[in-house]
N, C-alpha and C positions, 0 to 999 in steps of 0.2 A: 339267436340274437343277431343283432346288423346294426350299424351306427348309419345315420341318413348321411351321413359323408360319403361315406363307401359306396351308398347306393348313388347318391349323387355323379361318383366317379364312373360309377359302372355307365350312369346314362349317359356320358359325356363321352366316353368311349364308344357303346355304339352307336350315336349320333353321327359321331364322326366316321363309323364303320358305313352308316348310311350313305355318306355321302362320296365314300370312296367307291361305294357300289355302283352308284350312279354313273361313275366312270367307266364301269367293265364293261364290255360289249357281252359279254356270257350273261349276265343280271341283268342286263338291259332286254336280252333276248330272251332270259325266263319270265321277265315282265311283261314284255308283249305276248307271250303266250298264256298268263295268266290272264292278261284285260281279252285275249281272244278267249279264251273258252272261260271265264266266268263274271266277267262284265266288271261289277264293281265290289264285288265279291270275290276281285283277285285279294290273293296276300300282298300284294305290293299298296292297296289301296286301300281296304280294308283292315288298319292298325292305327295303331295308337298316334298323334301327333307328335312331335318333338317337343311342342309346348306340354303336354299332356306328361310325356314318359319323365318331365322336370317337374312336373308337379304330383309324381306318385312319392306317397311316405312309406319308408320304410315298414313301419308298425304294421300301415292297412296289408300290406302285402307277405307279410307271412303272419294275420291271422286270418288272410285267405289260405294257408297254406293247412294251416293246424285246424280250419275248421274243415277242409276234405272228410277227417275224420267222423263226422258228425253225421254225413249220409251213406247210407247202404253203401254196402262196396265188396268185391269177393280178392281173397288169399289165395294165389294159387302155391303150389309148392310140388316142387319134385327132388327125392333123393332118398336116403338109406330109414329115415326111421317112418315108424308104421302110424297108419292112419288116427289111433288112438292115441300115438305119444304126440305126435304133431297137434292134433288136438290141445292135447292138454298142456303143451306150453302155451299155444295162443291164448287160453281161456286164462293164463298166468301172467302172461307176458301185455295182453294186448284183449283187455276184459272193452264187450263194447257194450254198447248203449241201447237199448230193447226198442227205443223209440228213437230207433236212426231214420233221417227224411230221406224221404224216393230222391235216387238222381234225376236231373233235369235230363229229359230225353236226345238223343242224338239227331243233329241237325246237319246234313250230309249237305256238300257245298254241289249245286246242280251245275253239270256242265253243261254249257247250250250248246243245241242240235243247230248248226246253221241252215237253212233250206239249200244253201247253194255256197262255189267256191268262196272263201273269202281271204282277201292278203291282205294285211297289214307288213307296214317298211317305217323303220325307225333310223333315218338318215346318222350314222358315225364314219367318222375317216378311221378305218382298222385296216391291218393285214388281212383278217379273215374273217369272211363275211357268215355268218349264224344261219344257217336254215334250218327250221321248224315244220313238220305237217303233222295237224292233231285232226285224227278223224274219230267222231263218237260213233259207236256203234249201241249193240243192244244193250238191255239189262244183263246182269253176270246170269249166265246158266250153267249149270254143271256140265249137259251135255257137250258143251263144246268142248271141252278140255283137249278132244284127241284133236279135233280140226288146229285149234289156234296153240297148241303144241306141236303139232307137223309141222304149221304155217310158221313158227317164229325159228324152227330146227334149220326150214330148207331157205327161208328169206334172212331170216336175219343173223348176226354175230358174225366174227371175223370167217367163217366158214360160209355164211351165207350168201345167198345171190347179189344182194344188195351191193359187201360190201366187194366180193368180185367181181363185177361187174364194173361198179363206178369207181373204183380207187385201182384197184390191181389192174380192171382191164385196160380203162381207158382215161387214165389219173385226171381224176377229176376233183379227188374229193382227198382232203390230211383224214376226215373221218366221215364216216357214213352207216346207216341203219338204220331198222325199220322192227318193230315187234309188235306184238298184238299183246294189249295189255288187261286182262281179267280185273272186274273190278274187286275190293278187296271185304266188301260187304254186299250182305244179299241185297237186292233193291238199289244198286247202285251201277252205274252204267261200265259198261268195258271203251276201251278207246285203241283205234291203232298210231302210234306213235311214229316220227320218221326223223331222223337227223342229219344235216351235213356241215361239217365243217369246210370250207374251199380259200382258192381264193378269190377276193371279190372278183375278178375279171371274167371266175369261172361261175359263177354266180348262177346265172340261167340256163348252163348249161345243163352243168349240176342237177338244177332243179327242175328241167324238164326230163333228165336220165331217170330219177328217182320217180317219179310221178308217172314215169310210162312205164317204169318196173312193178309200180304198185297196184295198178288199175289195166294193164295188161301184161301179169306176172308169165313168163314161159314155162312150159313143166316139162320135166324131165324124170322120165325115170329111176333113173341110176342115180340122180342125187334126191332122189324121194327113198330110197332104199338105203342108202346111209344116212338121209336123218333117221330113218325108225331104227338104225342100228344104234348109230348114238343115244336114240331118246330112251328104248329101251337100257341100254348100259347105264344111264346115268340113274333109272331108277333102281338098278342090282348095285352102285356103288353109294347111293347117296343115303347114307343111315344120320337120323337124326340122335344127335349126341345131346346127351342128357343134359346139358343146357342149354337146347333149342328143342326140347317139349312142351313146355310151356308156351312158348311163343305158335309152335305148330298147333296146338291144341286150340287158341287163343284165335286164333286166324280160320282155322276149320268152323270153331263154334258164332264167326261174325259170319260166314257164307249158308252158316244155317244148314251145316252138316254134324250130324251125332257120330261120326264114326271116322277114322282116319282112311280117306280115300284114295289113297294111294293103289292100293291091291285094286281096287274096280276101274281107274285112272290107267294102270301098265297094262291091263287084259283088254281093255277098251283101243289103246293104243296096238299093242299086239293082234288085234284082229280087222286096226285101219288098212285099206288100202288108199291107193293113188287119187282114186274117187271121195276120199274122206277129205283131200284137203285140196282137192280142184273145187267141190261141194259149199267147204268152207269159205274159200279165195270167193266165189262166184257171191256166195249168199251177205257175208259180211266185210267186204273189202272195197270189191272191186267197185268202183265210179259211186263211192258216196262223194256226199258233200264234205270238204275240208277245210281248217286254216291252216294258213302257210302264214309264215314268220319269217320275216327276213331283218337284221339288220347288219345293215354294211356301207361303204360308202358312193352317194347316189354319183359323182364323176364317176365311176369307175362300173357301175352296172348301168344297162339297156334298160332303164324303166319302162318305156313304153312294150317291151316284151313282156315284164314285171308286171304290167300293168292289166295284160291280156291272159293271167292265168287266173281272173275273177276277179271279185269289188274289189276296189282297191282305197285302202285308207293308210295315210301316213300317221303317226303318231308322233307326240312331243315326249318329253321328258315329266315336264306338266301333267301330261295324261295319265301315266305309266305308273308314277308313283306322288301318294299321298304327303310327303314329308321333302 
């Protein structure tokens, strides 16, 4: 039960959360990365209005909740009693309905492939200017796992080239990174990811540091030989505790795997060499097309340098978000 007051209060609260967001240069800069890689079909554009979220009734919205129940749906459960007792309280506890309706099918949000560079710059006066690179890559495949695991061991995290290079070597960057990210269902795309936080004056310098580490990454031995040390360690140490089975299980079976991959993942890994993820770098990294995301403020950055690392489009506040 819910009194329309309450909900009333609730909408008035995040409205007003809306519009503090508008403020932040962080939410500003996950917004331009939303209208970059999925147009209008960002989450920032793609929601409900503020007139809209005032004119939901309470009522309608939790007996969308209570009708969930009405179509197909699976129980997972993990813990001490046995397949038949668990059973048999559901069948007690939670008796369903022989003629439950199909769920509506999964509607995956497509990220666009740019043909070529693209920057997008959303002019704020901050301390510190947001930089973003989303590069799409392939559809998710299993085989990569040992490549784009090498490649996120030896490139990215505080250990990684990324961020030694640009913050430790030559302080460029408060934070900095780069991962290669698998997609999390079958038939859906992987992306590499890249972050910097600077300050604005460090702006392009920043951004061209990162972008020549990524597209012409150096390799080295000796730190390809402690990431497999590491990677292999963290799969001898990293045991999934009985309430992260479910969700492990849950994630395996959206990638369109029957079996827990791990054991073929660490022997896969174990028998990469150097070649596994120069291989990798060369086939799925290196001089794709990207967006870069910038926002910071335009005194204080070289636009026409900005301007020279591909299209270049400024965006409003207007653009960005719906509300």
């Amino acid at each position: 039960t819910a009194e329309q007051q309450t909900l009333a209060d609730m909408v008035e609260n995040f409205i007003t959360q809306r519009q503090q967001d508008k403020k932040s240069h962080r939410t500003i800069a996950s917004a331009v990365r939303e209208l970059a890689r999925y147009g209008e079909d960002s989450n920032f554009i793609n929601v409900l209005s503020n007139d809209e979220l005032r004119g939901l009734e309470a009522d309608e919205l939790l007996d969308k909740c209570s009708s969930l129940l009405d179509y197909k749906h699976t129980i997972r459960y993990t813990g001490s009693l046995s397949a038949d007792q668990i059973t048999s309280k559901l069948r007690s506890y939670h008796p369903a309905d022989d003629e439950l309706k199909d769920t509506p099918s999964y509607v995956p949000r497509e990220v666009r492939v740019p043909e070529s560079v693209e920057v997008r710059f959303h002019d704020k006066v901050t301390a510190q200017a947001m930089v973003y690179l989303d590069t799409p890559s392939v559809i998710y495949d299993e085989a990569l796992i040992p490549g784009s695991s090498y490649y996120n061991q030896y490139f990215g995290g505080m250990s990684g080239l990324a961020f030694q290079e640009l913050r430790e070597s030559r302080a460029l960057a408060y934070s900095v990174g780069a991962y290669y990210a698998n997609a999390s269902r079958t038939g859906e795309r992987n992306q590499l990811v890249g972050m910097i936080g600077c300050q604005v004056d460090k702006t392009i310098e920043a951004l061209s540091g990162l972008l020549e580490l990524i597209d012409d990454m150096p390799v080295s031995e000796e730190r390809f030989e402690q990431g497999r040390e590491a990677l292999v360690n963290s799969y001898r140490t990293s045991k999934i505790g009985f309430r992260g089975v479910i969700s492990s299980v849950d994630g395996w079976n959206k990638l369109g795997l029957t079996e827990d991959p791990r054991p073929a993942r660490l022997q896969a890994i174990r028998n990469a060499n150097i070649t596994t993820l120069t291989d990798f770098f060369e086939d799925e990294i290196k001089g794709r097309p990207k967006y870069i995301t910038v926002v910071g403020d335009k005194a204080k950055i070289d636009m026409e340098l900005l301007k020279q690392h591909g299209d270049f489009t400024e965006v409003s506040l207007e653009e960005l978000f719906a509300y």
